[in-house]
C-alpha positions in Angstrom: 0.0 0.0 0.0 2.5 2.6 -1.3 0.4 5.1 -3.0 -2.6 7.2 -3.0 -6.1 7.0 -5.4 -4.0 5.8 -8.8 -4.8 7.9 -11.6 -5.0 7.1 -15.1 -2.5 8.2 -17.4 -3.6 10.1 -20.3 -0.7 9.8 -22.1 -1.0 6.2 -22.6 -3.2 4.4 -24.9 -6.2 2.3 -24.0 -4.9 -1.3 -22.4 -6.5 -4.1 -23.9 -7.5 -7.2 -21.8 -9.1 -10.3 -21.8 -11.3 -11.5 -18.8 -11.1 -15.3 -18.3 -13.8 -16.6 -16.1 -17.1 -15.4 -16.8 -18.5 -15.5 -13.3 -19.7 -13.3 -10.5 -16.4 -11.5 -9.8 -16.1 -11.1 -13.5 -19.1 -8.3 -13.9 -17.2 -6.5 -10.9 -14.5 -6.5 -13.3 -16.4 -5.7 -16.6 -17.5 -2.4 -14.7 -14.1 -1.2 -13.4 -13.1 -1.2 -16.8 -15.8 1.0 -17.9 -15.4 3.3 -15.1 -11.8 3.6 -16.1 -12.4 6.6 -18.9 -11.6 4.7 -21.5 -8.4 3.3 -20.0 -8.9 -0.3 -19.9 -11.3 -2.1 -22.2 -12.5 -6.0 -22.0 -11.8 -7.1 -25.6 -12.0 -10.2 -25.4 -14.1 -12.9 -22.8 -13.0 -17.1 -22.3 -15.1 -19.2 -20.6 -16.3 -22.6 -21.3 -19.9 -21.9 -21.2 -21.8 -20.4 -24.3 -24.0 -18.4 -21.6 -21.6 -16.8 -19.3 -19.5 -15.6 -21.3 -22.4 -14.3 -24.0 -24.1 -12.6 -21.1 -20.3 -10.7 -20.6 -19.8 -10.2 -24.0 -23.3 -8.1 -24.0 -22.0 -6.0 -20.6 -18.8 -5.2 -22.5 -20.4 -3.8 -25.5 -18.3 -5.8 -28.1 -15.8 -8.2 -27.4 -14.4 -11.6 -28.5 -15.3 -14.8 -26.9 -14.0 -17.9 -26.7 -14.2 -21.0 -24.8 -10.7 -22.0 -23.5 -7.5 -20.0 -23.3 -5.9 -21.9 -26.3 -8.2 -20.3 -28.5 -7.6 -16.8 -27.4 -3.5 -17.3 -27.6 -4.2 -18.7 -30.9 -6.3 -15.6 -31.9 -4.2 -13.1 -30.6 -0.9 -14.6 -32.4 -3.3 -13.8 -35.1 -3.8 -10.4 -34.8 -6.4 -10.0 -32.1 -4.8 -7.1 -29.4 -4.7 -8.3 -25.9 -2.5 -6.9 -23.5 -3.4 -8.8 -20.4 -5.8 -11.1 -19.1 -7.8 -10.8 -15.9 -8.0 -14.5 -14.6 -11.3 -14.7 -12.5 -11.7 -18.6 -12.7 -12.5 -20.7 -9.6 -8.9 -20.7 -7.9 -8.5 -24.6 -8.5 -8.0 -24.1 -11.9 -5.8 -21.6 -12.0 -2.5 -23.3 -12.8 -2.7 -24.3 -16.0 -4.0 -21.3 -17.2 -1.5 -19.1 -16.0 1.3 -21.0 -17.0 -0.4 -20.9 -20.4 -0.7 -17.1 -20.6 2.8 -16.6 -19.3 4.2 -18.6 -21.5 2.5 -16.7 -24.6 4.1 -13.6 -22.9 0.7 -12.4 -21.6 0.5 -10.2 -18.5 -1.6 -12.1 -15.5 -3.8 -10.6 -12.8 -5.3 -13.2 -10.9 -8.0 -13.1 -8.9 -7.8 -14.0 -5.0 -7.4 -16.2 -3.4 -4.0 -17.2 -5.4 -5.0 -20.8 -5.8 -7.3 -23.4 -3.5 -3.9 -25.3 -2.1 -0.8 -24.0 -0.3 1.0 -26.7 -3.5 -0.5 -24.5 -6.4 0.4 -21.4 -5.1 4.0 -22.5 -4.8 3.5 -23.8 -8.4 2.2 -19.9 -9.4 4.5 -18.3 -7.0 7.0 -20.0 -9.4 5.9 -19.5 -12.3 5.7 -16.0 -11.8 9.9 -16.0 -10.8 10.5 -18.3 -14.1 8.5 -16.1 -16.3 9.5 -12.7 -14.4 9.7 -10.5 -17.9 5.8 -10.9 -17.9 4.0 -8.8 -15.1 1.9 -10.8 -12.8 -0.5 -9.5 -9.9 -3.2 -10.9 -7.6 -6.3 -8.9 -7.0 -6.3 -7.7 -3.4 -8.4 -5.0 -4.2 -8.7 -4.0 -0.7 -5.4 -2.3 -1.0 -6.5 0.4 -3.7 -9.0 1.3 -0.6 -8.4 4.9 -0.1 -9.6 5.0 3.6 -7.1 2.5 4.0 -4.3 4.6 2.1 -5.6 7.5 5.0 -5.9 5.3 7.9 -1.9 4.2 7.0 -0.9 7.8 6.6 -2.3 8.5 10.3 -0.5 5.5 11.8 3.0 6.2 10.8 2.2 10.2 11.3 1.4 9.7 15.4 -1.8 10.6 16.1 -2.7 7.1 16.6 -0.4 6.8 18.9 1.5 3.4 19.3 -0.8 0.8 17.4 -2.0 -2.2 19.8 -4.5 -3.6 17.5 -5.6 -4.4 13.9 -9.4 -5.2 13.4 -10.7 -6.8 10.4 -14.3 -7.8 10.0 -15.6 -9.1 6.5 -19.0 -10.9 7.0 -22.3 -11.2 5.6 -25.3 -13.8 4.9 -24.3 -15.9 1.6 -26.7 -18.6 2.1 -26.6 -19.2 -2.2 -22.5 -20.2 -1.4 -23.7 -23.4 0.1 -24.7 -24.7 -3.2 -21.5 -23.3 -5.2 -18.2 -23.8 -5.4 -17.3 -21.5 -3.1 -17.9 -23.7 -0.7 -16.8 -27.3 -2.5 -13.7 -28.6 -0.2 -12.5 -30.0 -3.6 -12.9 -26.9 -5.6 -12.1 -24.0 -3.6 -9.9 -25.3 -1.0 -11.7 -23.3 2.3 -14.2 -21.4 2.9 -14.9 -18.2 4.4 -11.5 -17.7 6.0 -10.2 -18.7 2.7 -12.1 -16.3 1.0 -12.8 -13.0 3.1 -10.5 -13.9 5.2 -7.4 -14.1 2.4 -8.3 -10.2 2.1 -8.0 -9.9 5.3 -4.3 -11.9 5.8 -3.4 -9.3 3.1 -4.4 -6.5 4.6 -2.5 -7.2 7.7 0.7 -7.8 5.5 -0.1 -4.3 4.2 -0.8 -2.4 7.3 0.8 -4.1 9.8 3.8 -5.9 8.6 4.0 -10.2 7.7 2.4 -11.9 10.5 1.7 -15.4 11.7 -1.5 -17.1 13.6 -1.2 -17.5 17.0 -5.1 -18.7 17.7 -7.7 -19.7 15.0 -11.1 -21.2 15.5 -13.7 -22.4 12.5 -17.2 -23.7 12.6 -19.1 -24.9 10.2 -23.0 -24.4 9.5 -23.2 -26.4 6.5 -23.1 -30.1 6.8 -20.0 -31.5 4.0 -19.0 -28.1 2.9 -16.1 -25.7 3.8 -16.1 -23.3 6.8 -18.7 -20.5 7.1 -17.1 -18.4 9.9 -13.7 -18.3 10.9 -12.0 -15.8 13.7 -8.3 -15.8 13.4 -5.4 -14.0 15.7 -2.3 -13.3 13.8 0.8 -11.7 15.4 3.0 -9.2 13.6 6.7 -10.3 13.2 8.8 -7.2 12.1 8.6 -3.5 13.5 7.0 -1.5 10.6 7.8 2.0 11.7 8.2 3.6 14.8 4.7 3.7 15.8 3.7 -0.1 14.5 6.2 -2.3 16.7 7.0 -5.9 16.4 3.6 -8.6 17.6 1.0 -5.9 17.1 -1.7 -8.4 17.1 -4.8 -8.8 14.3 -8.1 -9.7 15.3 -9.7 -11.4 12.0 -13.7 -12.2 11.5 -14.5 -13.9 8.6 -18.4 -15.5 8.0 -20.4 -16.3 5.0 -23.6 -16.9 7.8 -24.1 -13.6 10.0 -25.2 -9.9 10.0 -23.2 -8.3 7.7 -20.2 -6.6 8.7 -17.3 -5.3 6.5 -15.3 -2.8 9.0 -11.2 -2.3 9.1 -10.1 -0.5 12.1 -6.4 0.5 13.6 -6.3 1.1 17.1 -3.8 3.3 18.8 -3.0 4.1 22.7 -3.9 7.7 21.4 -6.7 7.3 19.2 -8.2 5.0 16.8 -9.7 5.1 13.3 -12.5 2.8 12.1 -13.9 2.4 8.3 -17.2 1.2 7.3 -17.5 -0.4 3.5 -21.4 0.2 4.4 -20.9 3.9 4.9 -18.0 4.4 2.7 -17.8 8.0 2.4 -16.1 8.9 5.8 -13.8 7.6 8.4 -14.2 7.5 12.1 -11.6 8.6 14.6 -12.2 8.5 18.2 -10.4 9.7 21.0 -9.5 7.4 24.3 -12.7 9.5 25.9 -14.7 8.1 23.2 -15.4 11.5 21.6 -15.9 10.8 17.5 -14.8 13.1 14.8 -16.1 11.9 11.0 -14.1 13.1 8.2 -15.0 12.4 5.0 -12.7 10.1 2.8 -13.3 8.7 -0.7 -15.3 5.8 -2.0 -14.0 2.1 -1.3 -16.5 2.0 -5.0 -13.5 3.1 -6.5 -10.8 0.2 -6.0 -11.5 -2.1 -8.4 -10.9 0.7 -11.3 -7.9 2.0 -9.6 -6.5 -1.7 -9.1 -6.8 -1.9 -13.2 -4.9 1.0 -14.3 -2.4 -0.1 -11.9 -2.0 -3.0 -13.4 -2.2 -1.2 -16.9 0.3 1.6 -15.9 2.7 -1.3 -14.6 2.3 -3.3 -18.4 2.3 -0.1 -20.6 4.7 2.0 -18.9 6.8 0.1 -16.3 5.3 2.1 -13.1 6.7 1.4 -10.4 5.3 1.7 -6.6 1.7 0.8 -7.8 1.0 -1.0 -4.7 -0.3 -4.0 -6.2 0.1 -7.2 -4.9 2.6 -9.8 -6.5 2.5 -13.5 -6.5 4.7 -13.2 -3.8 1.7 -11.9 -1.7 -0.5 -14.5 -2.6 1.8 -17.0 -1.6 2.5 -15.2 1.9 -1.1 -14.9 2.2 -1.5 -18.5 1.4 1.1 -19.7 4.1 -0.9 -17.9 7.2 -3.8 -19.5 5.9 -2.5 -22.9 5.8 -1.5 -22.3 9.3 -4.9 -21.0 10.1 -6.4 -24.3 9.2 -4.3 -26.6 10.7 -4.6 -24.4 14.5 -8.5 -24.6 13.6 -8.2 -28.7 13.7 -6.5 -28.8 17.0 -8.3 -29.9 19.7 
């Protein structure tokens, strides 16, 4: 999280990608790109059903579409201009593809979590070292947050004080995930922790500094299928600064089975500062007396668009500092996971 709200660079020419994975996270996608101002465009669409990927196809306007990633290398060493792709397949899958695109010399965000098993994203991790010419990102779009950015700036400035806490709470009532893949062991790997609560590990690596779990209990509300809340303590390992110290602790809340709750919060001895993604137009700070001054701050509506000309602005012009996340991320991310699980299972 190096940077403020990205902006997009008029100076360079519309970046051409191709979304593969026609899915929910996909439309989220489709729209950044529209909200960009004409700096990314979705030219082309892969995904193995005639429907999804028709139904994307229409949101974009006019794009090709094709049904596996074979075909869209072969078109594009045939003239068709893509840029980049924008992987938003089920993370299981993910492997193959990505080798695939690398290997054609073709630019990879990936959506999180990196991939369903702690062995893939090694595998990615590694492809993304072997084929390091080629830009390659992972979609923690949380970071392009600019609360977050502001919350960041306040730490390190003081007025926090010394930060004793990290808060992290992304929850809501997905009862149609029991029926998905979201929440097939086989497909997606975990559940809730795996998917909330991977932004969440991130975030912590951003804020805070790399971490590891020190406490970690799951339940489980559907019978055969992955976790639906997860509440996870992870305990920072490096001094970030000289008001965020070594073993600053993170309280994590992930649930795909509650009220909903989506809240990021960095507490100081001073003071502490609190964002709401359900009122995302201002920040909270509150003094140790409890009194509350809101300030307004920018839209989180905003980070999926910013996260795309990053990655644009890092393929077309070699930017540097965009503060996306590498494959390196994913991987960390990945790890505390793991070792999220496993402290879940002990008795």
């Amino acid at each position: 999280m190096k940077h403020p709200r990205i902006e997009s660079d008029t100076m360079s020419k519309t970046f051409k990608i191709a979304i593969i994975g026609a899915g929910g996270i996909a439309n989220a996608h489709m729209a950044a790109a529209k909200d960009s101002g004409g700096r990314v465009e979705v030219v082309a669409v892969v995904d193995p059903i005639q429907e999804s990927r028709s139904k994307l196809v229409a949101a974009a306007g006019q794009a090709a579409d094709f049904a596996d990633v074979d075909a869209l290398i072969k078109a594009r060493k045939g003239g068709l201009v893509v840029e980049g792709v924008l992987v938003c397949t089920p993370p299981s899958v993910r492997v193959k593809i990505v080798e695939k695109c690398l290997k054609a010399g073709l630019p990879v965000l990936s959506e999180k979590p990196l991939a369903s098993t702690l062995k893939d994203a090694k595998k990615l991790a590694s492809l993304a070292r072997k084929y390091k010419k080629v830009p390659t990102a992972i979609g923690y779009c949380h970071r392009f947050t600019p609360a977050l950015h502001e919350m960041n700036r306040m730490a390190a400035s003081g007025e926090l004080g010394t930060i004793v806490r990290f808060e992290n709470f992304f929850a809501c009532d997905l009862p149609g995930h029991q029926s998905k893949w979201f929440s097939d062991p086989k497909k997606a790997g975990g559940g809730a922790f795996l998917d909330m609560g991977s932004h969440s590990i991130d975030l912590f690596h951003a804020m805070i500094g790399p971490g590891k779990p020190i406490a970690s209990v799951f339940s489980n509300k559907w019978k055969g299928r992955t976790e639906t809340a997860a509440t996870v303590v992870l305990k920072g390992s490096k001094k970030r600064n000289a008001n965020i110290g070594a073993g600053v602790p993170g309280v994590i809340i992930s649930g795909w089975a509650e009220s909903s709750r989506f809240t990021v919060a960095l507490v100081g001895d001073k003071a502490m500062v609190s964002y709401d993604y359900e009122n995302p137009e201002v920040i909270t700070v509150k003094d140790l007396l409890g009194k509350a001054d809101v300030r307004p701050i920018k839209t989180c509506g905003v980070r999926f668009t910013d996260q795309l000309v990053a990655f644009a602005n890092v393929v077309q012009i070699k930017a540097n500092n965009t503060g996306l996340a590498t494959f390196e991320d994913g991987l960390a991310a990945a790890m505390v996971g793991e070792q999220a699980a496993k402290l879940a299972k002990k008795k």
